[in-house]
SETI-632769 format. One record per residue (C-alpha): residue number from 1; residue in three letters; x, y, z. Coordinates in pm, whole numbers. Layout:
# SETI-632769
+-----+------+--------+--------+--------+
: seq : type :     c1 :     c2 :     c3 :
+-----+------+--------+--------+--------+
: NUM :  ala :      X :      Y :      Z :
...
+-----+------+--------+--------+--------+
***
This chain:
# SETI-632769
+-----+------+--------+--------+--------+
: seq : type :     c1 :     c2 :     c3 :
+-----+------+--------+--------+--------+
:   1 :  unk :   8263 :   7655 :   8768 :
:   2 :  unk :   8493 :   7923 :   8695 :
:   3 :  unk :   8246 :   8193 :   8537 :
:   4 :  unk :   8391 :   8216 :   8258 :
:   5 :  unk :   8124 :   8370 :   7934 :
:   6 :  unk :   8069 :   8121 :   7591 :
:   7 :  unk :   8288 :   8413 :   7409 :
:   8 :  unk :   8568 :   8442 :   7573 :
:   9 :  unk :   8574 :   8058 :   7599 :
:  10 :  unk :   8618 :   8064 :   7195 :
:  11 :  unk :   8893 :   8279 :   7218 :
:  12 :  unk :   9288 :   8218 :   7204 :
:  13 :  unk :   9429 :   8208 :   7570 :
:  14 :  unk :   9657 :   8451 :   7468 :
:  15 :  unk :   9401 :   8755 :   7401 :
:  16 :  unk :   9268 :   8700 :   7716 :
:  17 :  unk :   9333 :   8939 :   7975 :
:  18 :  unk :   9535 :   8866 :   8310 :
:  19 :  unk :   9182 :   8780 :   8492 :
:  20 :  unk :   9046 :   8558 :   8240 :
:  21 :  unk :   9358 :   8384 :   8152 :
:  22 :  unk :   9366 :   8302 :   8530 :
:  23 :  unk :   9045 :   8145 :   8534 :
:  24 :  unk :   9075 :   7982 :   8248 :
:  25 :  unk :   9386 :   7837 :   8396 :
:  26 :  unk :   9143 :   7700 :   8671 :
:  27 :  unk :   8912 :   7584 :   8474 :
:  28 :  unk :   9116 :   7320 :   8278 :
:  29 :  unk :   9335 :   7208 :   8595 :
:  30 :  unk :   8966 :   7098 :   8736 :
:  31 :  unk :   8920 :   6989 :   8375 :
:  32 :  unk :   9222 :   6753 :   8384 :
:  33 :  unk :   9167 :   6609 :   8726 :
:  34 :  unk :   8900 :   6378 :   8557 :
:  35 :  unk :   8880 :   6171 :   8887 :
:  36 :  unk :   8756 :   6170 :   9189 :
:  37 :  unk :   9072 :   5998 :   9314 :
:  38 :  unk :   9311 :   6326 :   9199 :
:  39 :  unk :   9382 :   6574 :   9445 :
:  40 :  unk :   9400 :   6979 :   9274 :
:  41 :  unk :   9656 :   7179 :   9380 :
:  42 :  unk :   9636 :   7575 :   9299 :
:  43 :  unk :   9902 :   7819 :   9347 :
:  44 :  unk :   9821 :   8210 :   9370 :
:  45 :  unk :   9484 :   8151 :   9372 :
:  46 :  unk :   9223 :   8443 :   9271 :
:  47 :  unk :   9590 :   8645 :   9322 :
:  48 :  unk :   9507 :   8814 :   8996 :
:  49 :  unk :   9116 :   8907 :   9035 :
:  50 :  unk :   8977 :   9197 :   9211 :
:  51 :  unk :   8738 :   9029 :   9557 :
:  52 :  unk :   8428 :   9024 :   9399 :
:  53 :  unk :   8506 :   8810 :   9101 :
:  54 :  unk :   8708 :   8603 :   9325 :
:  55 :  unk :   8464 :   8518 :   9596 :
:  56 :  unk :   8189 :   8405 :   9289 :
:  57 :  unk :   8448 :   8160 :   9177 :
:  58 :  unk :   8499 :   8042 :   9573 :
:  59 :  unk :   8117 :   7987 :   9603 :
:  60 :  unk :   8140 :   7811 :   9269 :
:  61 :  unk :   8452 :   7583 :   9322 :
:  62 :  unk :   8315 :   7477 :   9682 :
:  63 :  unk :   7997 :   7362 :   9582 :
:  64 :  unk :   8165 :   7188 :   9276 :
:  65 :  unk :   8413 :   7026 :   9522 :
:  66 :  unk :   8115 :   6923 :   9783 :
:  67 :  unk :   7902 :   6724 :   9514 :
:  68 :  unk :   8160 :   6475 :   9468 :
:  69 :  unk :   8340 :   6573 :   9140 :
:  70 :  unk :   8696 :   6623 :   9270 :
:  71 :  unk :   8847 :   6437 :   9560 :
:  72 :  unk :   9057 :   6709 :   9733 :
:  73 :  unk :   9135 :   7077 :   9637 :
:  74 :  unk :   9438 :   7231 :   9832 :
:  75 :  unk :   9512 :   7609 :   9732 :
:  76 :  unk :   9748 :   7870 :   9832 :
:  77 :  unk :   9742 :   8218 :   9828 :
:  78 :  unk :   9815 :   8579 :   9998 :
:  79 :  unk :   9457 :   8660 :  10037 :
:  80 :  unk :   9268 :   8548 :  10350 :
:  81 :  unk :   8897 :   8551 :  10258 :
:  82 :  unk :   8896 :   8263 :  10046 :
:  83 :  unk :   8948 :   8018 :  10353 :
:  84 :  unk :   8562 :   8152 :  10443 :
:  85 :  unk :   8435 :   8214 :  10090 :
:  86 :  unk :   8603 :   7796 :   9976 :
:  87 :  unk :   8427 :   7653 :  10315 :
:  88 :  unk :   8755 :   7482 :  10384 :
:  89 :  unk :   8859 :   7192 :  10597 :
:  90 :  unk :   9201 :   7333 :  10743 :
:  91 :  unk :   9397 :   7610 :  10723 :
:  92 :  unk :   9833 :   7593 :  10757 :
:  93 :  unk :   9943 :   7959 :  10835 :
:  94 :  unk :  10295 :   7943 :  10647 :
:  95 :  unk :  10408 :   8202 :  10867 :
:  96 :  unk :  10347 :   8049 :  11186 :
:  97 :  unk :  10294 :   7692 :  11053 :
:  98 :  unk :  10000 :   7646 :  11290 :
:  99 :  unk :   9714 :   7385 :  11109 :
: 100 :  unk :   9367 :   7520 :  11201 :
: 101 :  unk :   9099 :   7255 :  11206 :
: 102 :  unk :   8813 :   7476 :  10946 :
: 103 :  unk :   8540 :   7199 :  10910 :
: 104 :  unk :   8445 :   6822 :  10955 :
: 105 :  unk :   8768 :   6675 :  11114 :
: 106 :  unk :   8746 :   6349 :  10874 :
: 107 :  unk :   9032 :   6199 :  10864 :
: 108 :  unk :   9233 :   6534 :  10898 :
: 109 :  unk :   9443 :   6447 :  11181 :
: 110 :  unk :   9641 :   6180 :  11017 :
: 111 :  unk :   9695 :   6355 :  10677 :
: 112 :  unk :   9873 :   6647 :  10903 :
: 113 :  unk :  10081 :   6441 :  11051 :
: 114 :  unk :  10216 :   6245 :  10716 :
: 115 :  unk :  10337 :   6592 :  10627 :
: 116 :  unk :  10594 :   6792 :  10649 :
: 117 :  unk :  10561 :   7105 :  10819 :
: 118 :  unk :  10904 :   7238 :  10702 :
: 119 :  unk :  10780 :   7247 :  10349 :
: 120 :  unk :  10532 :   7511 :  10453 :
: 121 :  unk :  10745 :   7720 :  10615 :
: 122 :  unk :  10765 :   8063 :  10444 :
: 123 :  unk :  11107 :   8107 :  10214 :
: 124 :  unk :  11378 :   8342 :  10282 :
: 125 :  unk :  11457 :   8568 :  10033 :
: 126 :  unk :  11762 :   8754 :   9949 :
: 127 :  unk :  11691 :   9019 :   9704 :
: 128 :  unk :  11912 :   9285 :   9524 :
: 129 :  unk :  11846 :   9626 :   9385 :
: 130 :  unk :  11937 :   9716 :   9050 :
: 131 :  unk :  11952 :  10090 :   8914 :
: 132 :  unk :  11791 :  10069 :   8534 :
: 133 :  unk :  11882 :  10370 :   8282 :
: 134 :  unk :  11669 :  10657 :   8333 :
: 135 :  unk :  11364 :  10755 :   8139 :
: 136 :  unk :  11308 :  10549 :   7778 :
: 137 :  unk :  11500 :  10232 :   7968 :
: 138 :  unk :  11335 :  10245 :   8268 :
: 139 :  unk :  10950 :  10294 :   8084 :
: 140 :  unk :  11034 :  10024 :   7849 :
: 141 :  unk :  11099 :   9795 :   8126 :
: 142 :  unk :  10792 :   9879 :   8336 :
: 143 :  unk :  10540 :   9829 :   8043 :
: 144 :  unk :  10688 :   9530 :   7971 :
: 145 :  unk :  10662 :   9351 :   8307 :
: 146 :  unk :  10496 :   9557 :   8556 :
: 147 :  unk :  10263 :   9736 :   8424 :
: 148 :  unk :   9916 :   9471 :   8412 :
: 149 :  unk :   9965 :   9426 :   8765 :
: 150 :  unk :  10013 :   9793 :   8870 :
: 151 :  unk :   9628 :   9952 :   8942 :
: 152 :  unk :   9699 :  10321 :   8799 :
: 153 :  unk :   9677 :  10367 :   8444 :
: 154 :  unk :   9791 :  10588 :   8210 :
: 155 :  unk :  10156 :  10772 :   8048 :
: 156 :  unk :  10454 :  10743 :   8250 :
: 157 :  unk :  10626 :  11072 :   8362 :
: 158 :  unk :  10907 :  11229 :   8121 :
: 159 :  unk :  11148 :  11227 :   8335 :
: 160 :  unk :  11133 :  10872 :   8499 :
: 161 :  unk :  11411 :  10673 :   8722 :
: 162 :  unk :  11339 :  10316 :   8721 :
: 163 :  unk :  11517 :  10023 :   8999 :
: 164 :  unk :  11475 :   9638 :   8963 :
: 165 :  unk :  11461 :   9416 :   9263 :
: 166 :  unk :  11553 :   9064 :   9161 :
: 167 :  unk :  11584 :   8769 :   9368 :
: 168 :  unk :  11957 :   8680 :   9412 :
: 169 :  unk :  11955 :   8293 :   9356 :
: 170 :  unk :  11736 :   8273 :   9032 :
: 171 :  unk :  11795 :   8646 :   8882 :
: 172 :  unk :  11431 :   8645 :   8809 :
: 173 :  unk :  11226 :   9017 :   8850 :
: 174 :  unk :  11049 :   9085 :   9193 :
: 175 :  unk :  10943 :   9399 :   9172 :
: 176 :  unk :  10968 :   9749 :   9061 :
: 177 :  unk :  11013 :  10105 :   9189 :
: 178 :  unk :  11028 :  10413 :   8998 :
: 179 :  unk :  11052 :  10793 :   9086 :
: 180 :  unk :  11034 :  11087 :   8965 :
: 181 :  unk :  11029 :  11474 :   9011 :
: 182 :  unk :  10787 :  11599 :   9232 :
: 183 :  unk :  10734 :  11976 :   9113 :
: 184 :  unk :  10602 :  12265 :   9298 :
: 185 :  unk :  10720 :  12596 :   9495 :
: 186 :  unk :  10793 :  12455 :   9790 :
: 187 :  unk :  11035 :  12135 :   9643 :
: 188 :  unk :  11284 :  12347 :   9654 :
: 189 :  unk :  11440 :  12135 :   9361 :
: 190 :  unk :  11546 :  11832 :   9583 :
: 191 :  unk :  11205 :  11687 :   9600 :
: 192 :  unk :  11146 :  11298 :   9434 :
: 193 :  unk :  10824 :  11141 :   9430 :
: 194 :  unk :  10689 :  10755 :   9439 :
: 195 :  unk :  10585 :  10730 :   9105 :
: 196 :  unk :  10535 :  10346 :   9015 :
: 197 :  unk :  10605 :  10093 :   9298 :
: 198 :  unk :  10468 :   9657 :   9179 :
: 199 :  unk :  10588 :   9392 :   9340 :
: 200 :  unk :  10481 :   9085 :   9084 :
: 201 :  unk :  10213 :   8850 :   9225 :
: 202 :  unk :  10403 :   8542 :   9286 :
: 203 :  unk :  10617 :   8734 :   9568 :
: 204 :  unk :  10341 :   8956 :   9744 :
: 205 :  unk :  10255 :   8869 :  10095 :
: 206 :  unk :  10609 :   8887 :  10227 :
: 207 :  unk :  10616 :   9274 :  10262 :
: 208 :  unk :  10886 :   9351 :  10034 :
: 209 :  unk :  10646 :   9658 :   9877 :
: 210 :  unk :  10751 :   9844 :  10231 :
: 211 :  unk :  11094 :   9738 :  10255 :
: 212 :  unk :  11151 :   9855 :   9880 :
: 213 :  unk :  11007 :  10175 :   9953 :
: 214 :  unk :  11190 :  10279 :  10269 :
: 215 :  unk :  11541 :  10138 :  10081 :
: 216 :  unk :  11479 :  10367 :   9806 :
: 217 :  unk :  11377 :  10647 :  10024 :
: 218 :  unk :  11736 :  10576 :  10217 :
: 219 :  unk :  11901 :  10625 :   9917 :
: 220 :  unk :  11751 :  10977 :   9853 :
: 221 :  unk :  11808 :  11113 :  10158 :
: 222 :  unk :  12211 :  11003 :  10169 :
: 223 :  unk :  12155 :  11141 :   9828 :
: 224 :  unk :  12045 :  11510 :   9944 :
: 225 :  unk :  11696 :  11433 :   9845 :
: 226 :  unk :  11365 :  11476 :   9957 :
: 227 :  unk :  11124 :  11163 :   9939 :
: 228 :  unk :  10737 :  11186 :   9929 :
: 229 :  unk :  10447 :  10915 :   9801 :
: 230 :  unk :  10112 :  10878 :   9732 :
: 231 :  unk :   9911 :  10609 :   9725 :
: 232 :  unk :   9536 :  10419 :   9676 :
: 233 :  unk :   9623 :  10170 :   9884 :
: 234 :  unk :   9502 :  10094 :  10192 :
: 235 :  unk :   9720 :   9852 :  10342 :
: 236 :  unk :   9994 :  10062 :  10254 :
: 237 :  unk :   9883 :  10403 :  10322 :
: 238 :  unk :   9775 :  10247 :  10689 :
: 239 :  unk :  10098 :  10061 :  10712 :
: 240 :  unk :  10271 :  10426 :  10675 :
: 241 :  unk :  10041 :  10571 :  10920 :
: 242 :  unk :  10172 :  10334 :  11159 :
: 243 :  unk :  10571 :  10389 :  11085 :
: 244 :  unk :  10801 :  10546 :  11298 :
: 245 :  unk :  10997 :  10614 :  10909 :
: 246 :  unk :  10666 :  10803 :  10722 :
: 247 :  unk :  10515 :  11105 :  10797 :
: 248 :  unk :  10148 :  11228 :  10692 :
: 249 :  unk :  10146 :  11503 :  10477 :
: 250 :  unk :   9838 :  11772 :  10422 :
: 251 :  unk :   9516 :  11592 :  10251 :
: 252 :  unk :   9671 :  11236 :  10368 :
: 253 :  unk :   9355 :  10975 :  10395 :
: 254 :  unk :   9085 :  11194 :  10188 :
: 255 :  unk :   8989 :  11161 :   9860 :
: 256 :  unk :   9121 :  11455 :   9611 :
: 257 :  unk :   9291 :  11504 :   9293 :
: 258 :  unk :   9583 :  11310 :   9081 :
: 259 :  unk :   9881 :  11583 :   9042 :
: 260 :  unk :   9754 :  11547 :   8666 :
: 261 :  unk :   9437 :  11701 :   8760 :
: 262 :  unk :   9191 :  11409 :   8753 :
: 263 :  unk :   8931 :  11404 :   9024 :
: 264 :  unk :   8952 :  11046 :   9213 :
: 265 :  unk :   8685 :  10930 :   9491 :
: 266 :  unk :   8905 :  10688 :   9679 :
: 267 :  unk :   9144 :  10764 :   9944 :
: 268 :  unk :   9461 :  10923 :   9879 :
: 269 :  unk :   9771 :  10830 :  10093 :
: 270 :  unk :  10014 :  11105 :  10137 :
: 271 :  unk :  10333 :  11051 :  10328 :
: 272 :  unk :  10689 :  11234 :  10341 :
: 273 :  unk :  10992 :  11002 :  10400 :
: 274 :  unk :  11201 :  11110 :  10721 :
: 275 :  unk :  11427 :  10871 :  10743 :
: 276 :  unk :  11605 :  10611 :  10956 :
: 277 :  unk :  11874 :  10802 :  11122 :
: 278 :  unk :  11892 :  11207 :  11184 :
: 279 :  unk :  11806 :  11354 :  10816 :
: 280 :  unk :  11446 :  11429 :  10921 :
: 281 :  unk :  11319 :  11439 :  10534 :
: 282 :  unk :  11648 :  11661 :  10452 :
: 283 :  unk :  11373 :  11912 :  10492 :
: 284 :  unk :  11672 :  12164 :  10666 :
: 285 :  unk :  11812 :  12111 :  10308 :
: 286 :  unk :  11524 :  12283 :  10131 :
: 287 :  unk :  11684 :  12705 :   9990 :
: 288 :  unk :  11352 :  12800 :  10161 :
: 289 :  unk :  11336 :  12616 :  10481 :
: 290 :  unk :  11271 :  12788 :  10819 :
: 291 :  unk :  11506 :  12609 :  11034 :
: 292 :  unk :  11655 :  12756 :  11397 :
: 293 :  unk :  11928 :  12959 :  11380 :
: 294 :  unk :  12141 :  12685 :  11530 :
: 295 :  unk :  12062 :  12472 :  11248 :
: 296 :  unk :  12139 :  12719 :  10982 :
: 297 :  unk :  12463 :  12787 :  11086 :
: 298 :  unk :  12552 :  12406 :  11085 :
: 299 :  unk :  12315 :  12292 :  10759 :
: 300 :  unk :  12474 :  12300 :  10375 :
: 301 :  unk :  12316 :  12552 :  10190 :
: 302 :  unk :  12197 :  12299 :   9896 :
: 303 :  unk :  12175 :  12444 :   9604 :
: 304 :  unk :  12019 :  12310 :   9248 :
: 305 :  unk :  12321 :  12262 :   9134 :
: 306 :  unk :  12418 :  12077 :   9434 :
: 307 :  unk :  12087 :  11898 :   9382 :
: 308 :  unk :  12137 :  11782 :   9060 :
: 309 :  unk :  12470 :  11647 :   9129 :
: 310 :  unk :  12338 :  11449 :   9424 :
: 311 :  unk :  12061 :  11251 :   9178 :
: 312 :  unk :  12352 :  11192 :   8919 :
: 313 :  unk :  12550 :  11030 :   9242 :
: 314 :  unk :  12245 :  10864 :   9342 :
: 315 :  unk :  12140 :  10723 :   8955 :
: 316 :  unk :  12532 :  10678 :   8879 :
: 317 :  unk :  12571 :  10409 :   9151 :
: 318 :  unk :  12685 :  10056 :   9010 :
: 319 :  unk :  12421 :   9889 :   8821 :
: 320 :  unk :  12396 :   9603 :   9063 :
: 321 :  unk :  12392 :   9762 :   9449 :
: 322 :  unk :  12480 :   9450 :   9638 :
: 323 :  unk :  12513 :   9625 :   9982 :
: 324 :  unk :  12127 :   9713 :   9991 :
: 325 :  unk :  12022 :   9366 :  10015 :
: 326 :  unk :  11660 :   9331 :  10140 :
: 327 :  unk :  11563 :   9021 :  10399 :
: 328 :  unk :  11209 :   8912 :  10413 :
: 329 :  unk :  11278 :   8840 :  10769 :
: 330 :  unk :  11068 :   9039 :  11040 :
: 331 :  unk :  11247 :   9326 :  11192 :
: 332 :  unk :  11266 :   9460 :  11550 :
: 333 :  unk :  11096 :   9808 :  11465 :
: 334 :  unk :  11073 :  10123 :  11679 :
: 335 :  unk :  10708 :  10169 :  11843 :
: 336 :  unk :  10524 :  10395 :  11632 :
: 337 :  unk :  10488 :  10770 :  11770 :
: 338 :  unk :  10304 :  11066 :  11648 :
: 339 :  unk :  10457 :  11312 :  11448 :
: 340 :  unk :  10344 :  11655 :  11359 :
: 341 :  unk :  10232 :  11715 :  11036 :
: 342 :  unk :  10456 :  11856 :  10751 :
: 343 :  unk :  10350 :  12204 :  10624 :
+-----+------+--------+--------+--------+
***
């Protein structure tokens, strides 16, 4: 049912990889039904495989469900397409908590209402940031735990700051964001990059990637810092295009080059951070920057050594930051507008 091949069958579940411990997983939950009077339950499901793996196993699982062999299968999950791919017979939008009727309406009705929407409803989350020790601490931490589920591969940069978001009630790890320098003539030495940014399966779906991203790039700016990313992804990168907070960079939405050099055919999503209040990017901060007149006479002159104190500020904070507390909750945004492009 679960495509899994004879040898990796015969192997120890724990030299499988992420994928193929997953299915396996799957495999001997359907295994241990054993009845046709048990009803399956499957969290995150196909949260770890890439689509096309994942819609195999829905074709598989639905027919295997049809012919009789398991009485009810109830999954949830982040991803959409298996509601299509599965077949299904209803739908419950946690968000929303509206039930949508998918198939043959046997007997549906009745189970809805014995339930309890409440237990549906999506959680709230209160979340805190937490400022690891640069470089070997912070690497250590993200190979550890984030790096399977993060899609770029390869060494981590030298000179690498690393934060932990952890949920506040249960102290467990949410995600991860790390930065560092972002080189080149026109940085003018107060210039971070988005180098790592995972938020672990089990708490994707409630768009705390964005809200991690625009907290960090907060920080920077009070910070005297520039703040740019890059990134493969599309909902992401289009989520960006979209904000009011991002602006799109030169070569933003064509495919290019990794700043290591490697040539890469998918989309590349370039954006600069401006910020939420006046700092427009800090880019009136840059030693090179061509601002008015006015806003020379009135701007700092930052200098690298005024840059470097401003990271130490930024990385010396306390290691837990309670005040930057993240809620799940949907926020009243500013419509989007167009911005120019930055040189």
């Amino acid at each position: 049912v679960c495509g899994l091949h004879a040898d990796v069958v015969a192997r120890p579940f724990r030299t499988l990889s992420v994928g193929e411990q997953h299915l396996a997983s799957l495999a001997r939950t359907i295994g241990m039904a054993g009845s046709r009077s048990h009803i399956v339950c499957f969290d995150e499901f196909t949260s770890v495989l890439d689509r096309a793996t994942a819609h195999k196993v829905c074709l598989r699982l639905s027919e295997y469900v049809r012919q009789g062999n398991v009485a009810q299968i109830i999954v949830a999950t982040v991803h959409e397409d298996v509601a299509d791919w599965l077949d299904v017979d209803w739908v419950l939008q946690s968000k929303s908590g509206a039930v949508r009727i998918a198939r043959r309406p046997r007997q549906l009705q009745e189970v809805v209402e014995a339930g309890h929407i409440e237990e549906f409803r999506q959680p709230k989350l209160h979340l805190q940031l937490r400022v690891l020790r640069p470089n070997r601490d912070s690497q250590e931490v993200f190979s550890k735990f984030f790096a399977e589920h993060h899609y770029m591969q390869g060494g981590l940069p030298s000179v690498f700051h690393g934060l932990v978001l952890r949920d506040s009630a249960t102290d467990r790890m949410v995600a991860f964001h790390g930065i560092a320098l972002l080189p080149g003539q026109y940085s003018g030495g107060i210039t971070r990059r988005e180098s790592r940014m995972v938020v672990l399966p089990e708490y994707q779906g409630f768009g705390i990637g964005p809200k991690l991203s625009e907290t960090v790039g907060e920080m920077l700016l009070e910070s005297n810092l520039r703040f740019f990313s890059m990134t493969h992804h599309p909902r992401l990168g289009g989520q960006r295009n979209h904000s009011f907070f991002w602006r799109p960079v030169d070569g933003s939405g064509k495919a290019g080059t990794s700043l290591s050099g490697v040539k890469c055919q998918r989309l590349a999503y370039r954006h600069q951070y401006m910020g939420k209040g006046d700092q427009r990017g800090n880019d009136h901060l840059k030693p090179d920057s061509q601002s008015s007149a006015s806003e020379a006479e009135s701007a700092e002159v930052l200098t690298p050594q005024k840059a470097v104190t401003g990271l130490r500020a930024f990385f010396n904070a306390p290691t837990l930051v309670s005040k930057r507390k993240l809620e799940t909750e949907d926020e009243a945004r500013n419509p989007p507008r167009k911005v120019p492009k930055a040189p």
